[in-house]
C-alpha positions in Angstrom: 28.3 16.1 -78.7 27.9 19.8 -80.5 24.2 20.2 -80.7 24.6 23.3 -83.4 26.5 20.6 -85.8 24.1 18.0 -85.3 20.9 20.5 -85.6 23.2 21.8 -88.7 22.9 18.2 -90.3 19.4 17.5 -89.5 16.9 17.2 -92.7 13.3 18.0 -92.1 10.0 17.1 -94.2 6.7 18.3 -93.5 3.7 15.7 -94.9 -0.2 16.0 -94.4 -0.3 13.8 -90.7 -3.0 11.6 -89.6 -3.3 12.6 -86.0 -5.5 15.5 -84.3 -7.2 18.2 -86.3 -10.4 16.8 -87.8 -10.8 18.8 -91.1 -8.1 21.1 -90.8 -5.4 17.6 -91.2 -7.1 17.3 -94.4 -5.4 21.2 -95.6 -1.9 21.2 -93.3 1.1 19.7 -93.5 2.3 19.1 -89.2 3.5 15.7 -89.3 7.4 16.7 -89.1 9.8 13.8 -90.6 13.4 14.3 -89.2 16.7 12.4 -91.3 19.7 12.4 -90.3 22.6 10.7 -92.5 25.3 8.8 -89.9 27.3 7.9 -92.9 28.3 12.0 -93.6 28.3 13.3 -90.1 31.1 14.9 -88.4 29.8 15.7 -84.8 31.2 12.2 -83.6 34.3 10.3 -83.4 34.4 7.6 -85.4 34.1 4.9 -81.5 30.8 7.1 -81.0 29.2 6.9 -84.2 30.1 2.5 -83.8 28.6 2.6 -80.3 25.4 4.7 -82.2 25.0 2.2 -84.9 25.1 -0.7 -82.9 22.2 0.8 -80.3 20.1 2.4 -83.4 20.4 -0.6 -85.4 16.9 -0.9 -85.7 15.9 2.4 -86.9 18.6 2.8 -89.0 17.6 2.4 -92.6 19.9 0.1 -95.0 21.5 3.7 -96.1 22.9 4.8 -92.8 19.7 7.4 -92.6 18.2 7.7 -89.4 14.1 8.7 -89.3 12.1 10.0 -87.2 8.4 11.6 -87.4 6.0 13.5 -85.3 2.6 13.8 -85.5 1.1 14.6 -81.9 0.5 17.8 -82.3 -1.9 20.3 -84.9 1.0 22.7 -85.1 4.3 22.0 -87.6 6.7 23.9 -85.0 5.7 21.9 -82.0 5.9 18.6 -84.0 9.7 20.0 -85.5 10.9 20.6 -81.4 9.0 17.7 -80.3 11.3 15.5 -83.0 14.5 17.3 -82.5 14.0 17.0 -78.5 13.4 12.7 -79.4 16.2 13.0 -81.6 18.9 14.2 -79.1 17.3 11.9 -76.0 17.9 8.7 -78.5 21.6 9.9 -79.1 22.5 10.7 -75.3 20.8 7.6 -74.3 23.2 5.3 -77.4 26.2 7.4 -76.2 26.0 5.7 -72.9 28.3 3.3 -71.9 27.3 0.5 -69.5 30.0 0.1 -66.6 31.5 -3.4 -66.4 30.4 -5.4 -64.1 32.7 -6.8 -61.0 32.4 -10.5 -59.9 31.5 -10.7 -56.8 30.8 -14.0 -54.4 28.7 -13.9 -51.6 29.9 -13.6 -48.2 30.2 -16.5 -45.6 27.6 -15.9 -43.3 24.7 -15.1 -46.3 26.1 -19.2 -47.6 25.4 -19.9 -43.6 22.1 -18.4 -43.3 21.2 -19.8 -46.9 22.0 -23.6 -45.8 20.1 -22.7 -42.7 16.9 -21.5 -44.2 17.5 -24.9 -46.6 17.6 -27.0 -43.5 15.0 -25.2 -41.7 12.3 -26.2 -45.3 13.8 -29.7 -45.6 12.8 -29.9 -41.3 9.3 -28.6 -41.9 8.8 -31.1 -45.0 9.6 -33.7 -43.2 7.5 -33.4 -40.1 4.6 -33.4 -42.7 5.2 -37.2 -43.5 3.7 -40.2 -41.3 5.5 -41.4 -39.1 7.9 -44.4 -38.7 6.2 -46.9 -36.2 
């Protein structure tokens, strides 16, 4: 993954946010709104950008666009690293690839102590019953 492409293809928007600020959110723009278009890129190979459209599924718009938006903070430049910082975590984390699993069965002695603790419950259930005169 070559973070200079991808920071290359990123599209920012600045709109008037809702979170901290009190009057001042009313004058400044600081919520930061990040797209980036999966259909154009050319950071990834063509398997990566599958595995990353599969994971992102649902925040990927109808388009191909990914979005994301920040709002945490009173300052625009903290918001814009804040959402590039997201942006790279969700990519590295859809870039993953689970390892297969490997069957395994258990081993004789854990059956063995299994059927033991079974027969050990079914013993103590049945000493609660009355007994046979």
């Amino acid at each position: 993954m070559d973070q200079k492409q991808l920071e290359n293809e990123l599209q920012f928007k600045a709109t008037k946010s809702s979170g901290p600020g009190g009057q001042h959110v009313n004058k400044t723009s600081t919520q930061v709104s990040l797209s980036w278009d999966t259909t154009t890129t050319t950071a990834f190979t063509d398997l990566e950008l599958t595995r990353i459209r599969q994971k992102l599924a649902h925040r990927i718009t109808k388009d191909g666009i990914l979005q994301l938006h920040s709002s945490d903070t009173r300052s625009q430049l903290r918001n814009k690293e804040r959402v590039i910082k997201r942006f790279f975590e969700i990519i590295r984390t859809a870039l993953i690839v689970p390892k297969k699993r490997k069957k395994t069965k258990p081993s004789r002695i854990a059956k063995l102590k299994r059927l033991q603790a079974k027969k050990k419950q079914a013993e103590k259930k049945s000493n609660r019953r009355k007994p046979d005169y």
